[in-house]
C-alpha positions as CSV (number, residue, x, y, z in Angstrom):
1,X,27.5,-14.2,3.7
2,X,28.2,-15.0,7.5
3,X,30.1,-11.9,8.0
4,X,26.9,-9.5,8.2
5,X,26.7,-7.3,10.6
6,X,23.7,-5.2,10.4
7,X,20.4,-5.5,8.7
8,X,17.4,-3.1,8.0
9,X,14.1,-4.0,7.4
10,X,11.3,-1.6,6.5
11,X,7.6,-2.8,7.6
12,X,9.8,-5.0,10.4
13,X,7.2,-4.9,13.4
14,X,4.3,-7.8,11.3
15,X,3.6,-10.2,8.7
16,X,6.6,-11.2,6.3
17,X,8.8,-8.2,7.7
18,X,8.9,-9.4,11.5
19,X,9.5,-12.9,9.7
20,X,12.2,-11.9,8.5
21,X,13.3,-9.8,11.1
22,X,13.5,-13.1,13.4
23,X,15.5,-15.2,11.1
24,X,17.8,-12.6,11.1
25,X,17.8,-12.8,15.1
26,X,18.4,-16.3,14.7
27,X,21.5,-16.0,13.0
28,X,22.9,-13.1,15.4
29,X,22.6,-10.1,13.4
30,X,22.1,-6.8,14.4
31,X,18.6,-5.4,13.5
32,X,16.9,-2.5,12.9
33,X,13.2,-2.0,12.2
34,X,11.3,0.6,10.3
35,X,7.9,1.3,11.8
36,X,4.8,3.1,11.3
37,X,3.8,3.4,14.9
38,X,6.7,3.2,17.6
39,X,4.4,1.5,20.2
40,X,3.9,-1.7,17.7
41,X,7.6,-1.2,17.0
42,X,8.8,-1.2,20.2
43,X,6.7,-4.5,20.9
44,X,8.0,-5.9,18.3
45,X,11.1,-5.4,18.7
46,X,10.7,-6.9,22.5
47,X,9.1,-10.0,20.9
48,X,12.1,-10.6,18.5
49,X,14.7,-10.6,21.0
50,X,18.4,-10.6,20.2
51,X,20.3,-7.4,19.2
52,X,16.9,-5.1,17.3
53,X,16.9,-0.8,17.5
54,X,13.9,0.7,15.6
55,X,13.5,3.4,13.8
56,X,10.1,5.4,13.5
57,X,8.7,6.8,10.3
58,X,5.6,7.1,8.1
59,X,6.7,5.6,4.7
60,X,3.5,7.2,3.0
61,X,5.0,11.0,3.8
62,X,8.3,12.2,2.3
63,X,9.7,14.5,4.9
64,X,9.0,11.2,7.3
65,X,11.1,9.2,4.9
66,X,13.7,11.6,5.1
67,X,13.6,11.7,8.7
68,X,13.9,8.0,8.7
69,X,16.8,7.8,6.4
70,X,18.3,10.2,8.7
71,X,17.9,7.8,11.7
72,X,19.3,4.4,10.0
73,X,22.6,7.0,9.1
74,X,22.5,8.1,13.2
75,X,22.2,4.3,14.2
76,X,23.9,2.5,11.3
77,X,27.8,3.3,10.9
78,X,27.4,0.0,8.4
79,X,24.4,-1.5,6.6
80,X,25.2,-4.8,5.2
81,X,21.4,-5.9,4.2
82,X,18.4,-3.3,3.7
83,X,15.5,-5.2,3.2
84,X,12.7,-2.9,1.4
85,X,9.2,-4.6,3.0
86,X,7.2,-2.3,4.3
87,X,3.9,-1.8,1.4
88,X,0.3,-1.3,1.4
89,X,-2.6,-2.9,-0.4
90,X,-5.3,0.1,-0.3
91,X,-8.7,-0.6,0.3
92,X,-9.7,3.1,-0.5
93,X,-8.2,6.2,-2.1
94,X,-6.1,7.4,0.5
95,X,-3.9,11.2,-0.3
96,X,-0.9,12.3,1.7
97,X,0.1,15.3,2.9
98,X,2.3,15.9,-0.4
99,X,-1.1,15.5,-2.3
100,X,0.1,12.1,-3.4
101,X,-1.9,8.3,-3.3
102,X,-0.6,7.0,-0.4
103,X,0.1,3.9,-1.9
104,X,2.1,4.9,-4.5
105,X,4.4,6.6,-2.1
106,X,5.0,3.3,0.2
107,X,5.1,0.9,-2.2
108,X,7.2,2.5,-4.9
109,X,8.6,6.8,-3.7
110,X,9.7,5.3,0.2
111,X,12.0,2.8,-1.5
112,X,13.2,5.0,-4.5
113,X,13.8,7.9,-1.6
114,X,15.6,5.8,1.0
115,X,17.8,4.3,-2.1
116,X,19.0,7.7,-2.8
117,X,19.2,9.0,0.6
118,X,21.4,6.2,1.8
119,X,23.1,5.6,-1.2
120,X,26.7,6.4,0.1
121,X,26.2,4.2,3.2
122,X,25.1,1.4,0.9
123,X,28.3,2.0,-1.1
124,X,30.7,2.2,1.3
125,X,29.2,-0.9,3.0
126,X,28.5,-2.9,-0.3
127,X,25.4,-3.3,0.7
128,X,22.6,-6.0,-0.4
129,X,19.6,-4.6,-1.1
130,X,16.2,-6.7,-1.8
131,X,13.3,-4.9,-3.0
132,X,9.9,-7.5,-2.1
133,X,7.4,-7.1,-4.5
134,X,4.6,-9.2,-6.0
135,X,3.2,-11.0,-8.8
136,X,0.7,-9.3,-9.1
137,X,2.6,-6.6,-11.4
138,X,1.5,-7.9,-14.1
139,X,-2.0,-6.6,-13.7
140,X,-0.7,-3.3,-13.0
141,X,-1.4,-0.1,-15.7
142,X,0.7,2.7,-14.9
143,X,-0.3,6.2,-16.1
144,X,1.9,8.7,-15.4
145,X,-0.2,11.6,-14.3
146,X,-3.3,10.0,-13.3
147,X,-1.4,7.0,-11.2
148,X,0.8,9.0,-8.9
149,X,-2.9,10.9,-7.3
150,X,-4.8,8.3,-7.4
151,X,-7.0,10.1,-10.6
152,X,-7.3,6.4,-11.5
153,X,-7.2,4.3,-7.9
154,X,-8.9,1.3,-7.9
155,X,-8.3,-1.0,-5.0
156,X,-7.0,-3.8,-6.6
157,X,-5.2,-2.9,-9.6
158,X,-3.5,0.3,-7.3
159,X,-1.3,-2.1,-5.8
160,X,-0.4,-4.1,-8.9
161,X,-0.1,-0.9,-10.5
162,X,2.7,0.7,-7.4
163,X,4.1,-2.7,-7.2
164,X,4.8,-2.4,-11.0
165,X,6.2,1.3,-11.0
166,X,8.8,0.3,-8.1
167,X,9.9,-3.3,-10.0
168,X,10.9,-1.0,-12.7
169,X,13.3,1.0,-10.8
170,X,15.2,-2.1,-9.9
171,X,17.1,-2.9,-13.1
172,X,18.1,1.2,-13.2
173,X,19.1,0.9,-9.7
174,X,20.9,-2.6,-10.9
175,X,22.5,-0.4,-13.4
176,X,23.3,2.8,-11.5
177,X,25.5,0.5,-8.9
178,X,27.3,-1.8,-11.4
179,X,30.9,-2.3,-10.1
180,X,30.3,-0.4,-6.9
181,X,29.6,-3.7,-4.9
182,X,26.1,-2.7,-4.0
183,X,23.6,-5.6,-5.4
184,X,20.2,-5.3,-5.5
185,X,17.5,-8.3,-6.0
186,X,13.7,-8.4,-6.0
187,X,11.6,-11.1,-5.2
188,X,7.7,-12.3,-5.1
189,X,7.7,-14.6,-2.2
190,X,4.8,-16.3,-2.9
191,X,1.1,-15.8,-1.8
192,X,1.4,-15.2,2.1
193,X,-1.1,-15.2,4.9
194,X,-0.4,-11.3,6.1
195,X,-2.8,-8.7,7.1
196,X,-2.2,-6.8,3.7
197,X,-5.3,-5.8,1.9
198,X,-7.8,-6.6,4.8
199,X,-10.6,-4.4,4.9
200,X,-12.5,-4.5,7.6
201,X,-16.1,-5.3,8.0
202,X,-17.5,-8.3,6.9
203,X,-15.4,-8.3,3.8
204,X,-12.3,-8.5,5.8
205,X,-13.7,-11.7,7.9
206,X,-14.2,-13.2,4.6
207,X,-10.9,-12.7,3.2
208,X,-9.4,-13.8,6.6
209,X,-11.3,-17.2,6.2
210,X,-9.8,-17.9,2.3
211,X,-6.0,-16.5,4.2
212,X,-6.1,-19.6,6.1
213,X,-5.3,-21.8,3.6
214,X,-2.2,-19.4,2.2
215,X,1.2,-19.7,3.2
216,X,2.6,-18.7,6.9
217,X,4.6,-15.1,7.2
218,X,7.8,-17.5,7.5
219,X,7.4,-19.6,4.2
220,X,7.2,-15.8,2.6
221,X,10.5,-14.5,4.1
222,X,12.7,-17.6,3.8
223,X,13.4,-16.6,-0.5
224,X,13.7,-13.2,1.3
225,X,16.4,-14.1,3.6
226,X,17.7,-16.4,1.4
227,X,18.5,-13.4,-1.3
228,X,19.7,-10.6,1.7
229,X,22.6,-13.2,3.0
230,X,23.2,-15.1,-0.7
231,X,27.0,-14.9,-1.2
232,X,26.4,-15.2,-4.8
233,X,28.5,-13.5,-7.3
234,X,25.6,-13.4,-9.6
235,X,24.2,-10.7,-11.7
236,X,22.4,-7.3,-10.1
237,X,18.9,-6.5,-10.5
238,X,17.5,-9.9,-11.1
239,X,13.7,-11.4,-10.1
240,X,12.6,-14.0,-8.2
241,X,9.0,-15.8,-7.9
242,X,10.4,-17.2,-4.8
243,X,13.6,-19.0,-5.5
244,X,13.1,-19.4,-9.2
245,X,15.0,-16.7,-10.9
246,X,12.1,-15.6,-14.0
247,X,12.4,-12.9,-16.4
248,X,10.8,-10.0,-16.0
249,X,7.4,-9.0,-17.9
250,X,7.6,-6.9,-21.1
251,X,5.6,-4.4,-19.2
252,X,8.2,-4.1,-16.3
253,X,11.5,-4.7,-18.7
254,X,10.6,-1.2,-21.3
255,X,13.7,1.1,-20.5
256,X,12.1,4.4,-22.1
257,X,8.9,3.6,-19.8
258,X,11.5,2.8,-17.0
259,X,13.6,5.8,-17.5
260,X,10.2,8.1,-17.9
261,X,9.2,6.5,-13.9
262,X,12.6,7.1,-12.7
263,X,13.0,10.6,-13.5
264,X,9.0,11.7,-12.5
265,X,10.3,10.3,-9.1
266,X,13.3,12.1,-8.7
267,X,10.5,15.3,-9.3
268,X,8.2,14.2,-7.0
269,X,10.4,13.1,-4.3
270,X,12.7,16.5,-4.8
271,X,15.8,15.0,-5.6
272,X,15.5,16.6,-9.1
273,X,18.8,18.5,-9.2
274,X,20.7,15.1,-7.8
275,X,22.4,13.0,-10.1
């Protein structure tokens, strides 16, 4: 796809994100990064180089995803690729100010809720969307009224669990955008030496010592890239462990289960009276 233009990535300013973000450098594309903190965004954004705007938001609070949705419409007249990167691994229980886990709101409400708000930019700009996610799913256990405030967190199987209730969304997203030129793909890009999950202490030293043998930030956003500028006429909503399309788990593939996620996020995210 060498005509793109203009290309978002969420969690854009480390790790796999800013990987990504400098490929897309590399091949002359206009950038724009969603960040957290402005200060590590604007440094970022330095660092890459080439043509890069940022955008500031908090992906674990709603109104800030709004307000960041609202800023890609200001600065993006065209998306072409939205790259949906940004995610946390929690190492505690963590509640936003909607009363919400905070991971369940980056990893799986922030991507739901920018889908919707920028839904008619992404259709009038046929846009490729690429949701990353993780393997890890397939230890997730997602209970609908316990999951979403963290009633059952659990530092480990909280992220599989939020990584699970967003991969869902994808084949109804897949589905909601058939024949409107807006494809969406989700990929695993393999186990990657990033700061997610650290902890801190002595714990996190230790996990920093096993990282070193994992794969580089750039190994992990080459499927990604790979997927955001394919020019395949493929199918929508398909996975990827890396670049091996796989079917999906029976946990993540139930429609009724999939259906019951979808609309508990339109609820929770207040888009409840949009179609």
């Amino acid at each position: 796809m060498e005509d793109i233009t203009t290309a978002v990535v969420t969690g854009g300013n480390r790790g796999i994100g800013y990987a990504v973000a400098a490929e897309f450098v590399r091949r002359n594309r206009q950038v724009v990064l969603v960040t957290r903190d402005r200060e590590r965004g604007e440094r970022a954004a330095t660092a890459l180089g080439g043509s890069v705007d940022l955008v500031v938001g908090d992906l674990s609070v709603l109104s800030e995803v709004r307000s960041v949705a609202d800023g890609l419409l200001r600065q993006c007249g065209h998306i072409d690729v939205l790259v949906h990167n940004a995610g946390i691994w929690p190492s505690r229980l963590v509640h936003t100010p909607d009363g919400l886990e905070r991971a369940f709101v980056v990893n799986h409400l922030a991507p739901f809720l920018l889908n919707h708000l920028l839904e008619e930019r992404l259709l009038a700009s046929r846009t490729r969307v690429v949701q990353v996610s993780a393997g890890l799913y397939v230890k997730g256990r997602l209970d609908l009224n316990r999951t979403p405030v963290g009633a059952d967190f659990h530092p480990m199987r909280t992220y599989c669990t939020t990584k699970l209730a967003n991969l869902l969304m994808v084949p109804l997203f897949a589905r909601r955008w058939q024949g409107a030129g807006v494809h969406i793909d989700v990929v695993h890009p393999g186990v990657i030496r990033t700061g997610l999950g650290d902890p801190g202490g002595v714990r996190g030293l230790l996990l920093k010592a096993v990282k070193r043998s994992w794969a580089a930030p750039g190994q992990g956003a080459a499927p990604v890239v790979r997927l955001a500028l394919s020019s395949s006429g493929g199918p929508s909503g398909r996975y990827f462990d890396v670049y091996q399309q796989v079917p999906l788990e029976p946990l993540a593939a139930d429609p009724a289960v999939a259906q019951r996620v979808w609309d508990q996020a339109m609820a929770l995210t207040g888009l409840g009276g949009v179609a």
